[in-house]
C-alpha positions in Angstrom: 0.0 0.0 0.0 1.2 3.2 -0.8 1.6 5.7 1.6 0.1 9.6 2.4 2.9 12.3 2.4 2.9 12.3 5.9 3.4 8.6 6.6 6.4 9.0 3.8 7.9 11.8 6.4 8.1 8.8 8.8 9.4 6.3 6.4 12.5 8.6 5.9 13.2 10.2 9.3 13.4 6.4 10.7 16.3 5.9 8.4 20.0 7.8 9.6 21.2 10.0 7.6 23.8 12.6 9.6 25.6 15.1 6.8 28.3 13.2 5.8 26.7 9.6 5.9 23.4 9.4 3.8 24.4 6.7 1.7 21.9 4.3 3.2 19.2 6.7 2.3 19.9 7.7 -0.8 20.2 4.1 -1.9 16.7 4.2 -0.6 15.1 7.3 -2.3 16.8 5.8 -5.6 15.7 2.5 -5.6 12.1 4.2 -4.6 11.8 6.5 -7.6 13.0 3.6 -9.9 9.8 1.9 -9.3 8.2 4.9 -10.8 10.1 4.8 -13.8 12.8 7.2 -13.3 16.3 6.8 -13.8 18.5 8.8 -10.8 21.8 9.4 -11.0 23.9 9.8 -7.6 26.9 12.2 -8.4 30.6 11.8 -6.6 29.6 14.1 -3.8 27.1 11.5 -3.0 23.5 13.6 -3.6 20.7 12.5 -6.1 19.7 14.0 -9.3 16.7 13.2 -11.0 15.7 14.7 -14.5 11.9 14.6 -15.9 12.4 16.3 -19.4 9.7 18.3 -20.0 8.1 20.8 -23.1 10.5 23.2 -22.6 13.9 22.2 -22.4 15.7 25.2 -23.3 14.4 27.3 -20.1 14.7 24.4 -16.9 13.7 24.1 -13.5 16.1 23.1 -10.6 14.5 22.2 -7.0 15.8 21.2 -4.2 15.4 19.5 -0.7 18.0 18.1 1.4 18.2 14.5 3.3 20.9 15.0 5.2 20.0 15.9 8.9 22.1 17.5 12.2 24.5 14.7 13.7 27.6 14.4 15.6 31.0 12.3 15.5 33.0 10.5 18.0 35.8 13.4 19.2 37.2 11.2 21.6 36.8 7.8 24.0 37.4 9.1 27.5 38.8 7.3 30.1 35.7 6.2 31.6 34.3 4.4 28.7 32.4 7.6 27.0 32.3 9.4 24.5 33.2 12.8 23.4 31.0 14.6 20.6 31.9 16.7 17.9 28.4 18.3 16.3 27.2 17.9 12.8 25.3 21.1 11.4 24.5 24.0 13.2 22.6 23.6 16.7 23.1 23.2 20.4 24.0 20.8 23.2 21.0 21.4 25.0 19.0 20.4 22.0 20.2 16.6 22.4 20.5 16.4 26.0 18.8 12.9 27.0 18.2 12.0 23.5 19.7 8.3 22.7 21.6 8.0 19.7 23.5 5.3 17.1 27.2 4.9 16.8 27.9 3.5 13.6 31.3 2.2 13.5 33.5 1.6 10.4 33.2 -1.8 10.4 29.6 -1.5 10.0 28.5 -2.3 13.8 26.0 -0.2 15.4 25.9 0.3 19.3 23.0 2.3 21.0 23.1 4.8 23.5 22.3 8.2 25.2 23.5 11.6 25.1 23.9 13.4 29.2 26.2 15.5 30.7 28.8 14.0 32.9 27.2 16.1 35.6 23.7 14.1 35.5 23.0 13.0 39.0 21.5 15.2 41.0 22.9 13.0 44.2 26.2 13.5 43.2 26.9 16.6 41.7 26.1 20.0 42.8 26.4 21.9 39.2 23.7 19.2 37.6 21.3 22.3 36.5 24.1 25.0 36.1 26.8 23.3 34.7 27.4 24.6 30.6 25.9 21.9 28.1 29.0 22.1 25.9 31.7 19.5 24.5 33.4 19.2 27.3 30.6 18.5 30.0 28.2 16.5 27.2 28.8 13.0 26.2 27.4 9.6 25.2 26.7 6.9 27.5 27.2 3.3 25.3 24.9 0.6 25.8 27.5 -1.9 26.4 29.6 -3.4 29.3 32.4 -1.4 29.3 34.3 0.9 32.4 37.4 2.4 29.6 38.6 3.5 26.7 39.9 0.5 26.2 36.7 -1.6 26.6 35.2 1.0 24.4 37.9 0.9 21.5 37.6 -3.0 21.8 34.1 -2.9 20.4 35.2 -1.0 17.4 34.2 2.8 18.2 37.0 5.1 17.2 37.3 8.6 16.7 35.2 9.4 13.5 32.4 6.9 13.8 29.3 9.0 12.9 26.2 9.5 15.5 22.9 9.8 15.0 19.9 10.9 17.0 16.7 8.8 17.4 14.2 10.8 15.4 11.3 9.1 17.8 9.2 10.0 15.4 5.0 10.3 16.2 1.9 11.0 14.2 -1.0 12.5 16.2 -4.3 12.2 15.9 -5.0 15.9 15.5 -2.7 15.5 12.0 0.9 16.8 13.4 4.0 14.7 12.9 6.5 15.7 15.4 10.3 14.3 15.2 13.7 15.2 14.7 14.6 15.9 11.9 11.9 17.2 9.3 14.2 19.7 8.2 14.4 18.4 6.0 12.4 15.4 5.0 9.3 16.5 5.2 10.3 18.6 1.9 11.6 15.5 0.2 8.5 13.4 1.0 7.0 16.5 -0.9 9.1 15.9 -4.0 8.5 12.5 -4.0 4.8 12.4 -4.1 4.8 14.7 -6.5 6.9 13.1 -8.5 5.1 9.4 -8.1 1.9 11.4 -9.1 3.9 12.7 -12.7 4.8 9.2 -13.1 1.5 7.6 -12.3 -0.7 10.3 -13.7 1.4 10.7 -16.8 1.7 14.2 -16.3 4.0 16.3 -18.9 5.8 19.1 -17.1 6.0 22.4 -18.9 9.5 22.7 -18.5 12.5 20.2 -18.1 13.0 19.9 -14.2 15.8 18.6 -12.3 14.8 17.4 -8.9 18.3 17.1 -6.7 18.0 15.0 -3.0 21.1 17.0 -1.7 23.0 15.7 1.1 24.7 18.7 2.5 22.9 21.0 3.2 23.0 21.1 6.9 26.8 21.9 6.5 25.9 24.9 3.6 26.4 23.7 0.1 24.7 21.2 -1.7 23.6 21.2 -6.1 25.5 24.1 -6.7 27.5 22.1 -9.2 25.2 20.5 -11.2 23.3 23.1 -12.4 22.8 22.9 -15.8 23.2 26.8 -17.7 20.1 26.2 -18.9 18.2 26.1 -15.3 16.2 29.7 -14.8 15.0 28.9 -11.7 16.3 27.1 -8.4 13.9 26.6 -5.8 14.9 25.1 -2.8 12.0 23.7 -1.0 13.5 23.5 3.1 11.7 24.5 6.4 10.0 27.2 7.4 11.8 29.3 10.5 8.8 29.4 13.4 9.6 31.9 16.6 9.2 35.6 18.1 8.8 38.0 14.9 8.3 35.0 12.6 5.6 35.2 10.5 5.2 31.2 9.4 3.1 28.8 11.4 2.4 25.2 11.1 -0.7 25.6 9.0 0.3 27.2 5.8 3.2 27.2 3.0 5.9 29.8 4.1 8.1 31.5 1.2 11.0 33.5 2.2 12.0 37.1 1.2 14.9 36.9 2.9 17.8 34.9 5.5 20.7 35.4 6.4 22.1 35.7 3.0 20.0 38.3 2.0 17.2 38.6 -0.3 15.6 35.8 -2.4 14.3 37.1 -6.2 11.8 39.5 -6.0 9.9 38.6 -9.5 9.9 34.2 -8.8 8.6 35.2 -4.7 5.6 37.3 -6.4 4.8 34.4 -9.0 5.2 32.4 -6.3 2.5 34.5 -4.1 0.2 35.1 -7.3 0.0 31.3 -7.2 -1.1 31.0 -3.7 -3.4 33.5 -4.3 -4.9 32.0 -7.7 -5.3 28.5 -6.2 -6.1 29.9 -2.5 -3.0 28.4 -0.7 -2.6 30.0 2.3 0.9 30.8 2.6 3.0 33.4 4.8 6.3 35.4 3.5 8.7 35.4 6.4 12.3 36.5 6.5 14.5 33.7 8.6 17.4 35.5 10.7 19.8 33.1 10.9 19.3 30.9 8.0 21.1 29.7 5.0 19.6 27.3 1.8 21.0 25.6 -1.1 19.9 28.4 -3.3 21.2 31.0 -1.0 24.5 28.9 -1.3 24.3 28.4 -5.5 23.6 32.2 -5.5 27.0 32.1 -3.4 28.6 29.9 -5.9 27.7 32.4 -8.6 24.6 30.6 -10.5 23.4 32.6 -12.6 19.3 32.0 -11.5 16.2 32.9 -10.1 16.3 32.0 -6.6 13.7 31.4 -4.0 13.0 29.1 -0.8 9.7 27.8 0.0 8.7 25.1 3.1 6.4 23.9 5.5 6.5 25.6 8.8 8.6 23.8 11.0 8.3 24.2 15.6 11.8 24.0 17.4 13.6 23.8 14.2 16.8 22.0 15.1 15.7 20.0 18.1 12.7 17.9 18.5 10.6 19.4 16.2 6.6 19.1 15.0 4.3 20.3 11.9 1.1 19.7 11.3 -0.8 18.2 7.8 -2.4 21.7 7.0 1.4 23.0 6.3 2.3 19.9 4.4 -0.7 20.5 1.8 -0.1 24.2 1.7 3.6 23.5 0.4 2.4 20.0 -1.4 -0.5 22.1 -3.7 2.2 25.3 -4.3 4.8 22.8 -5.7 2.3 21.4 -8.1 0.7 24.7 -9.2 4.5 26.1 -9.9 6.1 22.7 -11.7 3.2 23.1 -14.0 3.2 26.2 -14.6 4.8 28.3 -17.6 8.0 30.2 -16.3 6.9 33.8 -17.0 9.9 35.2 -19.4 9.4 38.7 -19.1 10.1 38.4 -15.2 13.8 38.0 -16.4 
């Protein structure tokens, strides 16, 4: 049976996928679309590219979403048996404090576990609520027998092994799917319904269209070098920023103006608007603070595009985080109104 957008979100925050190992999952998301017909090419830096040529091949699409996620590394094996984290992406200690992770060794082993501070027991130490939740006081607790580094080493870990966080994933009733780690996967669940429904339904796309799983994202680059000079526009399709000043909530499609970068396109964000507006998608423009996307980064990289960002509104973005349905089908109806859309020349 196939399955709902939001049951597809699930599906692919289950599988690990910390920026710098996605392998497993972009096996995954290929040898999902090749039931559907298409033929996806993974490039050397490890990403997916998938072309669906369409009318118009002279003035082409690129969109984006990202499956790589926030992760950390083994810095070191202590003494004691633990282990010292280096963080993957750009978010907080606190964020992961109590959450239990994966170490995923070399040799291909996987050991369980849970990230605390040294100073966890109350009954013991004094600084328990006050000490800093920083590299040095924050480290994983392995599920095994072992007192040393030694012990430790002897199971395989070593300085390098990736970590990843248990996305402990939940769909409620009410329709909100709360987990780590849908920034960014609830964008390529997205892409991949809708490309299932141009497979299935036969659709012919107005223009050629690259769709490109990157897998870097969280680190700042991703398909800003396989953009073909024929590509007009790049749309990145990632989260949308939710806090104090923000505009986006969890019930609409947000499209940024602006992050830290600076400015998205002015003429693609108002033919994006005018096509919420046509096909009443309720959507929010928002400008994200401290923020960064793939097409902020090909812009960056100097391509030679429109460029705009567009996303579901995402709570407690890099923590545990939680959307709701309504957002998913704002930002599921505004990717099929633009991909079948004309691009409007004279905005150029």
């Amino acid at each position: 049976m196939e399955k709902n957008t939001i049951e597809l979100v699930s599906e692919l925050t289950n599988i690990a996928s910390p920026t710098g190992n996605t392998f497993e999952i972009i096996a995954h998301i290929k040898k999902l679309v090749a039931k559907w017909g298409y033929d996806a090419k993974v490039n050397h830096k490890g990403s997916l590219i998938i072309t669906v040529k369409g009318q118009n091949h002279n003035e082409q699409r690129f969109v984006t979403a990202h499956v790589d996620t926030l992760g950390a590394m083994v810095r070191a094996v202590k003494p004691d048996g633990r282990l010292k984290l280096d963080l993957i992406g750009g978010f907080r200690f606190n964020a992961i404090e109590g959450e239990y992770c994966q170490i995923h060794t070399t040799n291909g082993k996987i050991y369980s576990g849970t990230i605390l501070m040294h100073q966890t027991s109350v009954h013991v130490y004094s600084d328990a609520g006050t000490a800093d939740r920083n590299q040095t006081n924050m480290e994983v607790r392995v599920d095994e027998k072992v007192q040393n580094d030694i012990e430790t080493k002897a199971l395989g870990i070593q300085v390098g092994d990736f970590i990843s966080f248990d996305p402990r994933t939940e769909i409620t009733a009410s329709g909100f799917i709360k987990s780590r780690h849908l920034d960014d996967k609830v964008s390529v669940a997205i892409l991949l319904q809708f490309l299932k429904k141009v497979s299935t339904e036969q659709i012919q796309l107005p223009h050629t269209t690259h769709f490109f799983i990157s897998n870097n994202e969280e680190i700042g680059y991703g398909g800003n070098s396989n953009i073909s000079d024929k590509v007009v526009d790049y749309l990145a399709v990632d989260m949308g920023a939710m806090g104090d000043d923000q505009q986006t909530d969890e019930y609409t499609v947000s499209i940024c103006v602006k992050d830290a970068s600076g400015p998205y396109h002015y003429e693609f964000r108002k033919e994006l608007t005018a096509l919420c507006e046509k096909n009443q998608i309720p959507y929010q423009l928002d400008i994200y603070p401290f923020y960064g996307s793939d097409a902020s980064a090909a812009m960056k990289a100097g391509a030679d595009v429109r460029h705009g960002l567009v996303g579901a509104g995402i709570e407690a973005s890099h923590a545990y985080e939680r959307t709701h349905q309504d957002s998913i089908d704002a930002t599921e109806r505004l990717i099929e109104a633009y991909l079948l859309s004309t691009i409007k020349s004279d905005n150029r």
